[in-house]
N, C-alpha and C positions, 0 to 999 in steps of 0.2 A: 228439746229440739225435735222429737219424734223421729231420729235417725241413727244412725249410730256412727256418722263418720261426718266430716269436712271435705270434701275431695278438692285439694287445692292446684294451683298450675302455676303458682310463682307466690315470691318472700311475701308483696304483699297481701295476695290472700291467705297465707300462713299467717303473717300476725293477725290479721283481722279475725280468722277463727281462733285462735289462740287467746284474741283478748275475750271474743264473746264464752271458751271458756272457762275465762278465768271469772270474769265477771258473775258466770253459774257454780261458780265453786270448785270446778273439777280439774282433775289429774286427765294430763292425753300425753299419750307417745305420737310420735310421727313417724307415720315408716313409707317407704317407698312403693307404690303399685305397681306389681310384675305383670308384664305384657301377659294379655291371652284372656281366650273365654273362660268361663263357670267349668267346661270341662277337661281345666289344664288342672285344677285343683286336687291331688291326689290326699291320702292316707296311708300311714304306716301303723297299725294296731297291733301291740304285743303285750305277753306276759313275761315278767320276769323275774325268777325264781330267787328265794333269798340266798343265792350264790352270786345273785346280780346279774345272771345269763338267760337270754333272751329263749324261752322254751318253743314258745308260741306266739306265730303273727301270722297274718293275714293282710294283703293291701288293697283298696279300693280307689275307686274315680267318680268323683261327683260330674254329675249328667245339668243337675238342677237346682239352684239354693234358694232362700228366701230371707230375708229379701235380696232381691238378684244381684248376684257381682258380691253382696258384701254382708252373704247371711248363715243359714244352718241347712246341713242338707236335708232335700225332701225327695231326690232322685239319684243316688249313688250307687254303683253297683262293685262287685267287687271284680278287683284288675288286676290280674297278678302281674307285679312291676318286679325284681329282683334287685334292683336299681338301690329303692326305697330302702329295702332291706340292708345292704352295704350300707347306706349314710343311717339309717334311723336304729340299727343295731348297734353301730359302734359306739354312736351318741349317746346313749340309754347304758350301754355296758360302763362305759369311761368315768361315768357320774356315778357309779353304783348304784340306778335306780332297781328297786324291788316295786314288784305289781305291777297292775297292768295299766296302761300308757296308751297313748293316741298322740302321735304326729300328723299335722297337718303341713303339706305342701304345698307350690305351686310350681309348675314347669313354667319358664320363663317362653314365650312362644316366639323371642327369637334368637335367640343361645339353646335353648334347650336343656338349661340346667336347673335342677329344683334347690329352691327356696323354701327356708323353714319358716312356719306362718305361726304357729301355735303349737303347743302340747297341751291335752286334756288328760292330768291324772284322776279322772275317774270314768264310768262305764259312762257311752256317751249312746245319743240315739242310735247308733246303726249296730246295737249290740242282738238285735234280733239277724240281723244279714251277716254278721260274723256267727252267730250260731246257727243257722241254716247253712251258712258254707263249711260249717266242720269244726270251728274253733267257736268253744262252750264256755267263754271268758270267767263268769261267777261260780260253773262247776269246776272249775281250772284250779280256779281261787281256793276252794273250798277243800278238793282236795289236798291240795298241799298243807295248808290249815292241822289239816287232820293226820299228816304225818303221812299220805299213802298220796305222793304226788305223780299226777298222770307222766308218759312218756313224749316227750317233745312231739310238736307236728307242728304243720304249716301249708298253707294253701299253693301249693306249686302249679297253678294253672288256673282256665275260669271258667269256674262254674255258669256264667250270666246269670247270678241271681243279679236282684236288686232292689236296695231299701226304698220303701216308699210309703211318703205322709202324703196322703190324698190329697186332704184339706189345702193344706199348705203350697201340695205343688201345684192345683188348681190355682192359687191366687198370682205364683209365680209365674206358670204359663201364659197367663194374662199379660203380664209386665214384662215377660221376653218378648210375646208377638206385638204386643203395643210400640215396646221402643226399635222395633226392628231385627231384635239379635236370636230371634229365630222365627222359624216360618211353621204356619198348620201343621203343613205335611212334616217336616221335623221332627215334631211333637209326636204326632199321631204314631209315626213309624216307629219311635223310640220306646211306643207305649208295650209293646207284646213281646215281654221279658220276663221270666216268674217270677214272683213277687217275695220279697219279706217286707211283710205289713208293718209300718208304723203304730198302729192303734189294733185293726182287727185280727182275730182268729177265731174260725170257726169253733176251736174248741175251747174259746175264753171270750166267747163276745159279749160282756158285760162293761169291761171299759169303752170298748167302740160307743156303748149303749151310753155310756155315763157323759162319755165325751160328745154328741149326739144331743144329748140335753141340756150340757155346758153352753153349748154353740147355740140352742133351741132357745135358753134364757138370755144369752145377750141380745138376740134376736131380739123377740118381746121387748126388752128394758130396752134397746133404743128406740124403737113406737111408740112405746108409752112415755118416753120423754119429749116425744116432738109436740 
């Protein structure tokens, strides 16, 4: 279907995508759309220790996804919510989850209460802007591993870093201004934040390099297909 959802507005276009995918083979949940833009979307990122207690977290706010309304972030920065913390600590504690974790949110934009969207048990993109804000998620791990586990922390304020896939949020920014749901200036203003890079670093740019020529050959190969 080249999409990854149905957005329906009553039964009968619920069945009608429901049949089309059954007809493709597939398993789909149905869940509800919580009112609000791309940047009601928060995070609850933590570690937790095999006591099952929550050592280390970090919260963030997506600015930007892709694809828009209903994709992966390419523009999140980190926000320290305390909120997140209360629901997404005791959640993770009660289950007895160990390691590190990723709650995804949505504040509902006209109650104001968040909503659980997902959990990511494993290191997800924005593990470089959790480790320029302070929390070192795979050195966390590692320590403990090793018997010499670090001393709890947590992001209690905001730094204004913020994650960012270049590529990706180019193609995003496109599709917000296109469909209306933000403007240039927006954009532009939102741009001059320090960054944690998705792909570059000056002191490792060889994946930027690799990724660079990934994008360089599908280039080529749809040319040469025309």
């Amino acid at each position: 279907f080249r999409k990854k959802l149905f957005k329906v507005h009553n039964r009968a276009e619920l069945d009608e995508a429901l049949e089309k995918a059954s007809k493709a083979g597939l398993e789909v949940i149905v869940q509800r759309i919580i009112p609000g833009f791309d940047d009601h979307m928060y995070t609850f990122d933590a570690y937790l220790n095999q006591e099952a207690k929550v050592t280390h977290w970090v919260t963030c706010q997506k600015y930007r996804q892709y694809p828009i309304n209903f994709g992966a972030s390419v523009y999140t920065g980190q926000k320290y919510v305390p909120e997140l913390y209360d629901i997404g600590a005791r959640f993770l504690e009660e289950m007895k989850y160990k390691g590190f974790a990723e709650i995804e949110f949505k504040k509902d934009a006209d109650t104001g209460r968040f909503y659980l969207i997902e959990i990511n048990v494993r290191i997800t993109n924005l593990n470089n802007l959790l480790f320029k804000s302070g929390v070192n998620i795979p050195y966390i791990t590692y320590r403990e591993l090793i018997g010499q586990p670090l001393p709890p922390s947590a992001v209690e304020g905001d730094t204004n870093l913020v994650f960012w896939y270049g590529y990706e949020d180019l193609l995003a920014i496109r599709d917000y201004i296109k469909t209306g749901q933000l403007t240039v200036g927006q954009v532009f203003l939102s741009l001059f934040k320090p960054k944690a890079y998705a792909i570059w670093d000056w002191k490792d740019p060889v994946p930027a390099f690799m990724f660079f020529k990934m994008l360089a050959g599908k280039f080529v190969g749809k040319i040469t297909r025309r």
